[in-house]
C-alpha positions as CSV (number, residue, x, y, z in Angstrom):
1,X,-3.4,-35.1,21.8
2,X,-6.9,-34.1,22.0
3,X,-7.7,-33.3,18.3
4,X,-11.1,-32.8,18.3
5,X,-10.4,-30.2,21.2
6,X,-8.6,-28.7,18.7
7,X,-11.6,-28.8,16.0
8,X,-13.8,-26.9,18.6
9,X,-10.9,-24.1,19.0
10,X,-10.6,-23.9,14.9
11,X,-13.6,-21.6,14.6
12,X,-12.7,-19.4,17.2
13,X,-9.6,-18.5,16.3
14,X,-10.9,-18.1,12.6
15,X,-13.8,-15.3,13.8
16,X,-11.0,-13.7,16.4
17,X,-8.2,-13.1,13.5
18,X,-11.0,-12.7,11.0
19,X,-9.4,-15.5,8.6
20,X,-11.2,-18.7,6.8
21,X,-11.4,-21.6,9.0
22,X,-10.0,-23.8,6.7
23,X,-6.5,-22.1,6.9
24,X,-6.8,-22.5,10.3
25,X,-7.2,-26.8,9.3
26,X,-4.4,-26.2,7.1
27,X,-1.8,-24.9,9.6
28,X,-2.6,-28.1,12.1
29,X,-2.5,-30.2,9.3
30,X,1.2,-28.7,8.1
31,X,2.2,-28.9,11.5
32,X,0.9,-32.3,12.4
33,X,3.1,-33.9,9.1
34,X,6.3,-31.6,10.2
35,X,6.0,-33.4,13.5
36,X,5.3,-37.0,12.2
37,X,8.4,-36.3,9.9
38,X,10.9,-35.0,12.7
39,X,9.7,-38.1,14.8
40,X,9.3,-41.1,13.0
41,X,10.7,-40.6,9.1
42,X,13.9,-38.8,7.4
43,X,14.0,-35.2,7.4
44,X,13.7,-35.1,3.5
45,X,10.9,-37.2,3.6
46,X,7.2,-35.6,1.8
47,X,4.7,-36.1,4.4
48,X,0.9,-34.9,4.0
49,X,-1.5,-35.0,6.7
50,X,-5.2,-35.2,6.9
51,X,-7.8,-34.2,9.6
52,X,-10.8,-35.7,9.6
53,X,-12.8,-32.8,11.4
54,X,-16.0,-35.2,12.1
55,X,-13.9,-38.0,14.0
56,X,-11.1,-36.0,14.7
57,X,-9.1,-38.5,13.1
58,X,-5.3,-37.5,11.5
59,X,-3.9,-39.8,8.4
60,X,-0.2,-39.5,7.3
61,X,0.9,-40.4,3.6
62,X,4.5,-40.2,2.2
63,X,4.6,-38.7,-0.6
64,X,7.1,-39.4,-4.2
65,X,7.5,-38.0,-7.2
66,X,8.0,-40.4,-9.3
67,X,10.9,-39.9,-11.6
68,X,13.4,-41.6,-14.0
69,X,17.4,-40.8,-15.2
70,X,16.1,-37.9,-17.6
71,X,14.4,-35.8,-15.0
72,X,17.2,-36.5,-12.1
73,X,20.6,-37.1,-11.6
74,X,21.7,-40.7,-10.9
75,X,24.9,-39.9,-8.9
76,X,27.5,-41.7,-6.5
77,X,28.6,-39.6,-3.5
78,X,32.0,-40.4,-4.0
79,X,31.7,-38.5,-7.7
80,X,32.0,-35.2,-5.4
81,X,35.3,-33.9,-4.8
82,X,36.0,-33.8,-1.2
83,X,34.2,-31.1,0.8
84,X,31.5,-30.0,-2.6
85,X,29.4,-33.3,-1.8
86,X,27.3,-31.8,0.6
87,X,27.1,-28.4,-0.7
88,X,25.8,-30.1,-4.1
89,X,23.5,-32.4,-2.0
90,X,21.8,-29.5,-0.7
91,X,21.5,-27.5,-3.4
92,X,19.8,-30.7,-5.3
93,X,17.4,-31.7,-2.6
94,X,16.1,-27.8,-3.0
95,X,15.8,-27.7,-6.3
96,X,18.6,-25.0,-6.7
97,X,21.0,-26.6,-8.9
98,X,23.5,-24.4,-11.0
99,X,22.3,-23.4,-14.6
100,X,21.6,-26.7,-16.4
101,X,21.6,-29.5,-13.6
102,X,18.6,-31.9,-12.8
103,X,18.0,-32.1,-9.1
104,X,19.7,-35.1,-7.6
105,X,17.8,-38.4,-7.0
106,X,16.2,-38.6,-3.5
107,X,15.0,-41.9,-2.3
108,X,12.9,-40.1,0.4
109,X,11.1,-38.0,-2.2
110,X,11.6,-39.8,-5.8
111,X,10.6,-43.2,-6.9
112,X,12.1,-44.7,-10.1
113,X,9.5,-45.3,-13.0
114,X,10.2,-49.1,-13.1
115,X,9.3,-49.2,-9.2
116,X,6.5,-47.4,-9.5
117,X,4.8,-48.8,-12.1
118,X,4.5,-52.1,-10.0
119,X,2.3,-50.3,-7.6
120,X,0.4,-48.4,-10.3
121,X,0.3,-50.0,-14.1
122,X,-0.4,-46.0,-15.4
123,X,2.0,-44.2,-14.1
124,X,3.6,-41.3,-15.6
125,X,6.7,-39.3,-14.9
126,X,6.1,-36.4,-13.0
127,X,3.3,-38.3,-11.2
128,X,2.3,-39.0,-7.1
129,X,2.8,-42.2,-5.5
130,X,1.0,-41.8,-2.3
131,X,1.3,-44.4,1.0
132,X,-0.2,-44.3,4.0
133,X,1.7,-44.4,6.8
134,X,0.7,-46.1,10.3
135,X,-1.2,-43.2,12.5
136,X,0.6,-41.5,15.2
137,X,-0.7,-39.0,17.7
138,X,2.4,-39.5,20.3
139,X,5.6,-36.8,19.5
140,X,8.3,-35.6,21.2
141,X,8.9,-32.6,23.1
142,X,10.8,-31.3,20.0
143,X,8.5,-32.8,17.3
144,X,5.7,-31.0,19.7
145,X,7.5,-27.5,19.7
146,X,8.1,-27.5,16.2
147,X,4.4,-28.5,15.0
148,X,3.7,-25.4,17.6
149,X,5.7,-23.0,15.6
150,X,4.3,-24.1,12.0
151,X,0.8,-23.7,13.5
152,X,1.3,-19.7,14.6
153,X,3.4,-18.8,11.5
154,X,0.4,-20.2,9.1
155,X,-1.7,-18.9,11.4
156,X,-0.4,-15.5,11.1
157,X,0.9,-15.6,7.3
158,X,-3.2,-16.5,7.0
159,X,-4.1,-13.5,8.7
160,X,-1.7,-11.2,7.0
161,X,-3.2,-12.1,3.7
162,X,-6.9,-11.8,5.2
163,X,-5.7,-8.2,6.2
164,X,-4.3,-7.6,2.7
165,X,-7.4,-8.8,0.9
166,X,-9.5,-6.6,3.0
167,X,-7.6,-3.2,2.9
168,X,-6.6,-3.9,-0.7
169,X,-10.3,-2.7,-2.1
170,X,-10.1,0.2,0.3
171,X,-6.8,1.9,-1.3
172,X,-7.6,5.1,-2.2
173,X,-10.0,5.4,1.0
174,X,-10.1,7.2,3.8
175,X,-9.9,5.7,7.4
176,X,-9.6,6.2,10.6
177,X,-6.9,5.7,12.9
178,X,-5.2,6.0,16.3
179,X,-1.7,7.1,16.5
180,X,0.4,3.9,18.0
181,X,4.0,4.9,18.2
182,X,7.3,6.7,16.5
183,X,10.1,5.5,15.0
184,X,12.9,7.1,12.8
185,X,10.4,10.0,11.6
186,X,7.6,7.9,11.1
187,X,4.4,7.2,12.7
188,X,2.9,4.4,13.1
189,X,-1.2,4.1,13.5
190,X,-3.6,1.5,15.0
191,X,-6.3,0.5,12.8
192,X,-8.0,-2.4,14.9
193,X,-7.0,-5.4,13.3
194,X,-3.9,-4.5,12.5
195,X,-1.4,-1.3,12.1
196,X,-0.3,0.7,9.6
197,X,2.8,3.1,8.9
198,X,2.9,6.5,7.5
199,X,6.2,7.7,6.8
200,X,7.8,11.1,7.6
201,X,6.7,12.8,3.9
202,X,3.4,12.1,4.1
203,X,2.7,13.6,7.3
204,X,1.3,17.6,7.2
205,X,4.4,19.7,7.6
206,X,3.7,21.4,11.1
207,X,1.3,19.2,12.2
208,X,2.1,17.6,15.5
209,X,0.5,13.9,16.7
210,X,0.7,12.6,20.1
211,X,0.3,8.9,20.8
212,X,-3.6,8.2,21.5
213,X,-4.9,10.6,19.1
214,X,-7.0,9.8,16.5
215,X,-7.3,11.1,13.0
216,X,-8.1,10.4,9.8
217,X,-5.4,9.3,7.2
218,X,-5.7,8.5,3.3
219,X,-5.0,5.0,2.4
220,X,-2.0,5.7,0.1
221,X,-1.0,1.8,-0.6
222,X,-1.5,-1.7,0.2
223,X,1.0,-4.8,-0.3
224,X,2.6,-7.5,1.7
225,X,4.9,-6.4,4.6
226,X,8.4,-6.3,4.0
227,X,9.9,-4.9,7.6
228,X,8.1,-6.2,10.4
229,X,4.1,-5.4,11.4
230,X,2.6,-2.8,10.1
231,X,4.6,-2.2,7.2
232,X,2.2,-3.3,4.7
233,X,-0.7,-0.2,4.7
234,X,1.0,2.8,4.0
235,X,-0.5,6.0,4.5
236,X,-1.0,10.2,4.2
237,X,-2.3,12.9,5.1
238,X,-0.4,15.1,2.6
239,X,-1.7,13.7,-0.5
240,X,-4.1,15.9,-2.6
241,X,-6.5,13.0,-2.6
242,X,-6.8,13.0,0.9
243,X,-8.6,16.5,0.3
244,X,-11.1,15.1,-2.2
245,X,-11.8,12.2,-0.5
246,X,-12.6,14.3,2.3
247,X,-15.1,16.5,0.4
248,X,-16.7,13.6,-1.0
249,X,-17.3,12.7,2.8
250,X,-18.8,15.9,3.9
251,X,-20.4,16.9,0.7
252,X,-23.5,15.0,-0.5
253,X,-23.7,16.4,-4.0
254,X,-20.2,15.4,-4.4
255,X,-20.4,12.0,-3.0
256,X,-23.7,11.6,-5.5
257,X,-21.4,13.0,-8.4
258,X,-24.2,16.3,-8.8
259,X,-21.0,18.2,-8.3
260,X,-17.3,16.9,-10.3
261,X,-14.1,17.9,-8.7
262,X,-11.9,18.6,-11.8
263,X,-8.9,19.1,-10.4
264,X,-7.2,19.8,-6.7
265,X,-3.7,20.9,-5.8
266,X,-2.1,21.1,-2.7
267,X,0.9,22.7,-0.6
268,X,0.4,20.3,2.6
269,X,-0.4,22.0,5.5
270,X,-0.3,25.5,4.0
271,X,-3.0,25.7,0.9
272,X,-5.1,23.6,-1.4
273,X,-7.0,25.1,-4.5
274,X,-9.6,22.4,-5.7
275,X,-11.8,23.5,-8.8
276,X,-15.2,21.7,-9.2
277,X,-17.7,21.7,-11.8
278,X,-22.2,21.1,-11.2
279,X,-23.6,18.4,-13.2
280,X,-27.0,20.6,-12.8
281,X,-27.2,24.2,-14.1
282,X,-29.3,24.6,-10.9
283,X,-26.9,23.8,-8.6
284,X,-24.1,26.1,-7.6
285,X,-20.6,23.4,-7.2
286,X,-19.1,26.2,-5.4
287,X,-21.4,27.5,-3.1
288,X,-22.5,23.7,-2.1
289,X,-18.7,22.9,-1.1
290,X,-18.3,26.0,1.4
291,X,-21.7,25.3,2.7
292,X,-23.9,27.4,4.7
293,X,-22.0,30.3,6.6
294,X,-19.0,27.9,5.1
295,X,-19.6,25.0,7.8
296,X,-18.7,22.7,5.4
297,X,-15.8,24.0,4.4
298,X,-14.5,24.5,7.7
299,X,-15.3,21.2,8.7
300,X,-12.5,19.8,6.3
301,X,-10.3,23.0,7.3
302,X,-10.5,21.3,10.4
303,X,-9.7,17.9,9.8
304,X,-6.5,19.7,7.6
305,X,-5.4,21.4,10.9
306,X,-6.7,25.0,9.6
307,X,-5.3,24.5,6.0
308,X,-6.5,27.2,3.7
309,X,-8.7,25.9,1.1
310,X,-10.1,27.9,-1.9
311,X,-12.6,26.1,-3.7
312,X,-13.3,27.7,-7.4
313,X,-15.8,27.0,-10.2
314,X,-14.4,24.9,-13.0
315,X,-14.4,26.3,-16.6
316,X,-14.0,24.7,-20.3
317,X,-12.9,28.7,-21.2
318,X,-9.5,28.7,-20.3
319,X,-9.5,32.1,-19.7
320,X,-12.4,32.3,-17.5
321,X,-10.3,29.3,-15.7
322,X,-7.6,31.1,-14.6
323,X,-9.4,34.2,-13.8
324,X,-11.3,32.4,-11.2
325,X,-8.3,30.1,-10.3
326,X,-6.7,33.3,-9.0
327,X,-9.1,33.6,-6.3
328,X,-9.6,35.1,-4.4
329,X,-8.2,38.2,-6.5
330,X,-10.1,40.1,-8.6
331,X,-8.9,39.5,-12.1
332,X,-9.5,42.8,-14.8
333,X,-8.1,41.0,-18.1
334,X,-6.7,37.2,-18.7
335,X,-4.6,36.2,-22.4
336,X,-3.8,32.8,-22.7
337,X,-1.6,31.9,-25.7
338,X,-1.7,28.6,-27.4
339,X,-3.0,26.5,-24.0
340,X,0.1,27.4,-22.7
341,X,0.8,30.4,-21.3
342,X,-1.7,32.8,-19.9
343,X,-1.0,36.7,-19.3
344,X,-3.0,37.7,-16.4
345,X,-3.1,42.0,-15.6
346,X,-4.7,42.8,-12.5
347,X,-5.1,46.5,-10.3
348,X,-2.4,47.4,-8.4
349,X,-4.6,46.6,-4.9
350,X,-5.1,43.2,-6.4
351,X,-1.3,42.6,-6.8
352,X,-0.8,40.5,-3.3
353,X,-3.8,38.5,-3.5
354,X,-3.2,37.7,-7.0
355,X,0.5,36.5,-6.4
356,X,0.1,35.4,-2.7
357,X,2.7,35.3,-0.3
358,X,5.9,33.7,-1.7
359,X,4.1,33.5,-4.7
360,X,1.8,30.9,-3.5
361,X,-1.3,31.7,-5.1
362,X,0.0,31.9,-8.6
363,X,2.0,28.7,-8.2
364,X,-0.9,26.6,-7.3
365,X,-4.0,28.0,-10.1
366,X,-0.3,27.2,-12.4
367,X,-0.3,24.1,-11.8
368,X,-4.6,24.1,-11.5
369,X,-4.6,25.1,-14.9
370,X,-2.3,23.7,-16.2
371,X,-0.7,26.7,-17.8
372,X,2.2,28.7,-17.2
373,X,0.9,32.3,-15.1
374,X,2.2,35.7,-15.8
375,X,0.6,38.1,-13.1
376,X,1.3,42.2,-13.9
377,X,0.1,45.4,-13.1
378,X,-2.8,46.6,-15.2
379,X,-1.1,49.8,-15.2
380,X,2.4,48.3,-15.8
381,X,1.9,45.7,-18.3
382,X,4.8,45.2,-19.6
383,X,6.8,44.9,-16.0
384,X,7.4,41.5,-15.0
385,X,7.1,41.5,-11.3
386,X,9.3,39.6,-8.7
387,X,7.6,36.1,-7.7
388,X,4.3,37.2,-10.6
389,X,5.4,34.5,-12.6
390,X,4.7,31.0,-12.4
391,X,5.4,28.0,-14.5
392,X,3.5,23.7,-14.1
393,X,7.1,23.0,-13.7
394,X,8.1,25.2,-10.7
395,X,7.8,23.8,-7.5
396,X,9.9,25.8,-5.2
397,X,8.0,27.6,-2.8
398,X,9.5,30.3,-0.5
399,X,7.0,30.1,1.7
400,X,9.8,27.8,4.5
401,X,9.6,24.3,2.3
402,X,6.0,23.9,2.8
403,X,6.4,20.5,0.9
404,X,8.3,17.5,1.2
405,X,9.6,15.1,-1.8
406,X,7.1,12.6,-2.4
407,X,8.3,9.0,-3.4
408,X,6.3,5.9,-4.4
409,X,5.6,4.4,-1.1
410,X,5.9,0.9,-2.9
411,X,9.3,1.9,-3.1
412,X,10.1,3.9,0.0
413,X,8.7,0.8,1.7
414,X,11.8,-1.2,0.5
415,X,14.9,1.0,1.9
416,X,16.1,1.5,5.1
417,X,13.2,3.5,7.1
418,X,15.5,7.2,7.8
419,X,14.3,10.3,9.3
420,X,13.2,12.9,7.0
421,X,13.1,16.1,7.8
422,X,10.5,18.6,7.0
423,X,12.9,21.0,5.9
424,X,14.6,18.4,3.1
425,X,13.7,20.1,-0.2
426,X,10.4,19.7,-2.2
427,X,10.8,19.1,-5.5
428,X,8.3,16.4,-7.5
429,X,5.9,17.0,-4.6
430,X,2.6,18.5,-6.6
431,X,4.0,17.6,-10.0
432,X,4.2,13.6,-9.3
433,X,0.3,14.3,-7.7
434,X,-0.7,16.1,-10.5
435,X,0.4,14.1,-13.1
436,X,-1.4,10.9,-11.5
């Protein structure tokens, strides 16, 4: 075995999976003892190796705990009953005993106190006893295929945890991405380095990927994988965040905090209302998001595959507030009643606008403000009109289930990946958004 061949090849594979090299030392050196154990010593024995990376060198050492008959059990085999003996052997030499048993003593990994002390006068319990053990570089076949498979799954547990450290600070970000593949409603996206998955409810309703294309998604979570590659990223694309993360990319004065974005709601892939608020009395918030001849608004449209968005000016006044989160309406008189109900009267060719199709309009500047929305007729003020009211708690939209129930990807991660359908109900979409 050519070991310091292998030294040369440690920092290359450390720069191509983008890991430290010295978990690249580690995995040879696990592997290295597993193979010295399979070959030469028990299978329960503790073996640690050691690679000298200047000479290229390996030294084994067997390792004991050293112990006595309070920390393990001092047991004959023949105290089992007949077939338990092994199932109890087992369970002691992994340290899984039943409620209230010590593990059971193991020559290959415990040494008695008494023993132990005549090799070192201060012992304690609980304490190493390390020997070396002659060198070997000659293994078997088997001894050789096993050290192989300890190497590549360090190798790749190293890189999964170099992957996690790195998009771990970027949750909450946006990146971009390729579309990789389908499976069971969800799609899965290829980030370079590694992939990531975003399941069927965070996806745009309506919006349609093909493998190849490339986008950009909303970095929704980040953990270790549970079900295979590519598990452990989760993104979206429907998440309100998405949209302010967005404007925070196209926007300079947002991006230098000139202008605030107070709040945003969303119906995925049908209409967002984000209110934002300017730092400077000289700058206009609203007029910097839409941009000049609204390029920068339609930039973002874009990217939201033609999404309305209507960006409004935030107010302390919550009257002024819901006036101009009714936009684009024109709003004649607005009563708001104890911060939590707000009576809004409006001309009679202002009604549509004000209410929006399916009631879409006054749904979301609800839920902007915070408030529950009464829309009427300025010259019928004391009619209540069909779909004119809106409460923070309503979520159904008659718009065709614009939304799709939105779960806690750290849980959704966990069950058994199914289809969802983009026609399954909506409820705690915007409110679960909101309320974070």
């Amino acid at each position: 075995m050519d070991l310091k061949a292998i030294i040369q090849a440690v920092d290359q594979i450390a720069d191509e999976k983008g890991i430290d090299p010295k978990n690249v030392i580690g995995a040879i050196e696990n592997s290295l003892a597993a193979a010295y154990r399979r070959e030469y010593l028990d299978r329960g024995a503790n073996v640690r190796a050691e690679l000298d990376q200047k000479t290229g060198e390996v030294r084994f050492f067997r390792i004991k705990e050293v112990v006595d008959e309070t920390t393990v059990r001092m047991e004959e085999d023949d105290e089992f009953p007949q077939g338990e003996e092994k199932v109890e052997e087992k369970q002691s030499e992994e340290g899984e005993n039943e409620e209230g048993r010590l593990p059971r003593y193991n020559e290959e990994r415990h040494i008695l106190l008494e023993e132990a002390k005549k090799e070192k006068k201060d012992v304690q319990l609980g304490d190493e006893i390390t020997t070396q053990l002659p060198a070997q570089t000659d293994f078997g076949r088997i001894a050789a295929q096993n050290a192989k498979q300890v190497i590549l799954q360090n190798l790749r547990e190293a890189e999964r945890e170099s992957i996690s450290d790195e998009f771990k600070n970027k949750e909450g970000a946006v990146i971009s991405g390729v579309i990789q593949r389908f499976e069971r409603g969800n799609v899965y996206i290829d980030l370079g380095r590694t992939s990531a998955v975003m399941f069927a409810n965070e996806s745009i309703p309506g919006e349609h990927y093909r493998v190849g294309d490339r986008y950009r998604f909303y970095i929704l979570a980040v953990q270790k994988e549970f079900k295979g590659p590519g598990t452990g990223i989760v993104l979206s694309r429907s998440h309100p965040d998405f949209v302010g993360e967005l404007f925070a990319m196209e926007i300079p004065e947002i991006a230098d905090g000139v202008v605030e974005i107070k709040a945003i709601v969303r119906e995925p892939g049908s209409r967002t209302k984000i209110a934002v608020n300017s730092n400077m009395e000289e700058i206009d918030p609203v007029g910097s998001c839409v941009g000049q001849r609204g390029t920068r608004i339609m930039a973002i449209s874009n990217e939201l595959g033609q999404e309305k968005i209507d960006v409004v000016e935030w107010s302390e006044d919550m009257e002024e507030l819901v006036a101009n989160a009714l936009s684009p309406a024109k709003i004649r008189s607005v009563e708001v009643n104890n911060n939590q109900e707000a009576k809004v009267l409006v001309a009679d060719d202002q009604l549509s606008l004000a209410i929006g199709r399916g009631g879409q309009n006054v749904r979301l500047a609800a839920k902007l403000t915070n408030l529950k929305i009464d829309v009427r007729s300025q010259a019928r003020p004391d009619e209540e009109l069909e779909g004119g009211v809106a409460d923070v708690e309503d979520e159904t939209s008659e718009e065709g289930d614009e939304n799709i129930p939105q779960e806690d990807p750290k849980e959704e991660i966990k069950k058994e990946e199914k289809p969802t359908s983009a026609k399954n109900g909506e409820k705690d979409v915007d409110k679960k958004r909101i309320d974070k």
